[in-house]
C-alpha positions in Angstrom: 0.0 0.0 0.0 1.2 3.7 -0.5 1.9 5.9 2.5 -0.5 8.6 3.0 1.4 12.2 2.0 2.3 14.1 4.8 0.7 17.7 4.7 2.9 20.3 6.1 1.8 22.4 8.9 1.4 26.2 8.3 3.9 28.1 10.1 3.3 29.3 13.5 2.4 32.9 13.6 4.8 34.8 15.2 4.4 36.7 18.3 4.5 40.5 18.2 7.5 41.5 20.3 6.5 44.3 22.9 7.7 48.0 21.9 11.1 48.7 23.9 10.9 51.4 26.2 11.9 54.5 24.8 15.1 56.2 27.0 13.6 59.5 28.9 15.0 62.7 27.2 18.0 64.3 28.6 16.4 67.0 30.8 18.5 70.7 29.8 21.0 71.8 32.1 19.3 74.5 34.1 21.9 77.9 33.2 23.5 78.9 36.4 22.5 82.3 36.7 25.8 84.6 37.0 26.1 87.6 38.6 25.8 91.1 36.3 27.9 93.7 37.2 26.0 96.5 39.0 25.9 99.7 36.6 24.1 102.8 37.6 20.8 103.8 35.7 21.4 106.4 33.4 19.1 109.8 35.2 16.5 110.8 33.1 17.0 114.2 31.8 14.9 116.6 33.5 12.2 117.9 32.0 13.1 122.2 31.1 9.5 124.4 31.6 8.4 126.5 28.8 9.1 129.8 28.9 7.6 133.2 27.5 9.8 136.4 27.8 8.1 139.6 28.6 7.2 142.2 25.5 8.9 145.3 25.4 6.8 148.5 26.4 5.2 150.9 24.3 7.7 152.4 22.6 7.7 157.0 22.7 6.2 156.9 19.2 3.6 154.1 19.7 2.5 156.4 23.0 2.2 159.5 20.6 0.3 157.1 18.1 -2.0 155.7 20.5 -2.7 159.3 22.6 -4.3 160.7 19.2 -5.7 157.7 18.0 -9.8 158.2 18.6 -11.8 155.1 16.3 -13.1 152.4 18.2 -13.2 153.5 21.5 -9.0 154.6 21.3 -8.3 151.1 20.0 -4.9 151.8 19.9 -4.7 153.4 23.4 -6.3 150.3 25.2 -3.8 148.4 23.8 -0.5 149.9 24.1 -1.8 149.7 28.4 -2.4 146.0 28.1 1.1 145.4 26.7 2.2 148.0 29.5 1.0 146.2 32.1 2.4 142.9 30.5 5.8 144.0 29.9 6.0 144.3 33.5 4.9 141.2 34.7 8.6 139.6 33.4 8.8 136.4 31.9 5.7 133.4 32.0 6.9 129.9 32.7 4.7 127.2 32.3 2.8 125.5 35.6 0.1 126.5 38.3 1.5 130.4 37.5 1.1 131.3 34.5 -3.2 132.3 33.3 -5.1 134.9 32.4 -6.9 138.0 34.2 -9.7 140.4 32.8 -10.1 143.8 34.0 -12.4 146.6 33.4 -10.3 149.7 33.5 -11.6 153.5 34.0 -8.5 155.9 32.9 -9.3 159.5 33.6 -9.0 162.3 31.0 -5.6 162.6 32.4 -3.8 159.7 32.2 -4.6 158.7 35.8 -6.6 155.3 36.4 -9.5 156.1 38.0 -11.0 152.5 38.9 -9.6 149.2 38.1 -12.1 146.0 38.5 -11.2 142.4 38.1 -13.9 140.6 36.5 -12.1 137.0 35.8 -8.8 135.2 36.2 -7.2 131.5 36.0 -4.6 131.7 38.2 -4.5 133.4 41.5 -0.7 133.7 41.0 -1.3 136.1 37.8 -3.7 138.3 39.1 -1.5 138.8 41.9 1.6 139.7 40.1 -0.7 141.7 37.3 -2.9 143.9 40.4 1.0 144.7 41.6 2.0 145.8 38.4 -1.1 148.1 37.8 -0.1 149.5 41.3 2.9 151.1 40.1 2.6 151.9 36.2 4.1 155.2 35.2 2.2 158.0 33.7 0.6 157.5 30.7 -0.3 160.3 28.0 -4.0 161.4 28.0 -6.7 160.0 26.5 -7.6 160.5 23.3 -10.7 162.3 23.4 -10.1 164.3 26.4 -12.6 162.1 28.3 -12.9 159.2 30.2 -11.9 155.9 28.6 -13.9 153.0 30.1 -13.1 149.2 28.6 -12.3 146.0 29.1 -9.3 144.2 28.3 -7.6 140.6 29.3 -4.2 140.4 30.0 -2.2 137.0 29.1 0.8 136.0 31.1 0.8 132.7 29.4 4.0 130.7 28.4 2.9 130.4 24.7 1.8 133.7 24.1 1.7 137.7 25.3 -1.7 138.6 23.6 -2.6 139.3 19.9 -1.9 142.5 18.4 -5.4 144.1 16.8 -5.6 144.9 13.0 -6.6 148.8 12.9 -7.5 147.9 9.0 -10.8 149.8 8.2 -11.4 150.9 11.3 -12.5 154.4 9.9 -16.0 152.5 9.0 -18.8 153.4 11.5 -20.0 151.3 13.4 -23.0 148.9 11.9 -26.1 149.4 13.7 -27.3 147.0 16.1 -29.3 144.0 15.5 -33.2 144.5 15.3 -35.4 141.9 14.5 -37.0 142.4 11.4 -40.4 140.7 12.2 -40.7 142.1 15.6 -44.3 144.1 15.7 -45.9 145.3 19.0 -49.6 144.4 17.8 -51.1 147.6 17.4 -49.1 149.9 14.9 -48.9 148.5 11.2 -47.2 145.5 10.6 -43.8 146.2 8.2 -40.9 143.9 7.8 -37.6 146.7 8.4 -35.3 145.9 6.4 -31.6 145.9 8.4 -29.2 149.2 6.1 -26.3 148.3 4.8 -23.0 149.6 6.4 -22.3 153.2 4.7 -19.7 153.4 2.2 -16.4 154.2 3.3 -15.2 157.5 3.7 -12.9 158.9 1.3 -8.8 158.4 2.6 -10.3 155.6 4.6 -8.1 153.7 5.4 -5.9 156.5 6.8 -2.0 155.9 6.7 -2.3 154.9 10.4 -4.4 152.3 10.1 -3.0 151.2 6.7 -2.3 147.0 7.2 1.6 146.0 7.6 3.3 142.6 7.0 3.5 142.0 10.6 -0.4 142.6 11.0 -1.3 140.2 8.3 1.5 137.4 9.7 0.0 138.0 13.5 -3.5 137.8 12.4 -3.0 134.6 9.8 -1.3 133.0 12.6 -3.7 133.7 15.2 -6.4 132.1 12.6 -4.6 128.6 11.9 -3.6 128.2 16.0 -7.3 128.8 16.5 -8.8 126.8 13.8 -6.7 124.4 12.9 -7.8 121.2 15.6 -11.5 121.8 14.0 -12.9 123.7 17.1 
């Protein structure tokens, strides 16, 4: 008889081997921490204040100017005192100082003040330096018109600025008339809308040589327009 073949076996499978365990990672070496060399701090520069210098005084000629000048209530009168007074308040530094004060002023026919009142001030410090100043101011030419001059006028002891200088330009106009509403009727007389004049023509010479516009007018005033207007206020 033939021997029955022998079959092969299949091949055992072979058994996964487990994953070796992976070596820890070399922790860093921790930087020993060396000691700097001490070095001073550099001081901060201290901060300067701003200043403002004083403006000079009225000048002989800008006196004799102002003493005959009569439009607008002696325009140029009332402002040759304010910068007066300013000139002698010295130099303005910035800080709880410098402000502004407002005074009503009477000057008598004279020269003389005759009443001083102070309607408003920012610092205490300026109107206390300004009211010492007024105190001892030297004599000034008459006024104008040979009466009473009566106005108001601020004075600025500011670190930025001594007060704007006024443009006399056309000041030989007259005056427009006040406001009057047109449509204003009392309910008895007959109703009318009044129309509001316009300002007179100018007179003839007007403006006048001394209130003729110069350079330094037009800079001060275009100046005074952009530092006012240009933030959008």
């Amino acid at each position: 008889m033939a021997e029955p073949e022998m079959q092969a076996l299949p091949p055992e499978p072979q058994k996964a081997q487990p994953p070796r365990p992976s070596k820890p990672p070399k922790s860093p070496k921790l930087a020993i921490p060396q000691a700097m060399p001490e070095t001073p701090a550099a001081p901060l520069p201290e901060k300067v204040p701003v200043s403002m210098p004083a403006p000079p005084a009225p000048t002989a000629e800008e006196w004799q100017l102002a003493s005959s000048y009569t439009l607008r209530n002696s325009k140029r009168y009332r402002y040759a005192w304010g910068q007066q007074v300013r000139s002698m308040m010295g130099t303005a530094v910035e800080g709880p100082g410098q402000g502004q004060v407002r005074f009503r002023i009477e000057i008598a026919p004279d020269g003389t003040i005759a009443s001083v009142k102070e309607l408003w001030s920012t610092s205490d410090a300026a109107s206390k330096l300004a009211w010492e100043v007024i105190q001892k101011l030297p004599p000034m030419p008459p006024t104008p018109t040979g009466k009473p001059l009566v106005f108001d006028h601020t004075i600025s002891f500011l670190s930025y600025e001594t007060g704007w200088p006024p443009s006399y330009q056309l000041d030989c106009l007259p005056e427009p008339e006040p406001f009057k509403n047109p449509f204003a009727w009392d309910g008895s007389s007959a109703h009318k809308v009044v129309r509001r004049e316009h300002r007179p023509p100018p007179p003839k010479g007007c403006p006048p040589d001394s209130t003729a516009p110069t350079i330094e007018e037009e800079e001060h005033e275009m100046k005074r327009q952009t530092d006012q207007w240009r933030w959008g206020r």
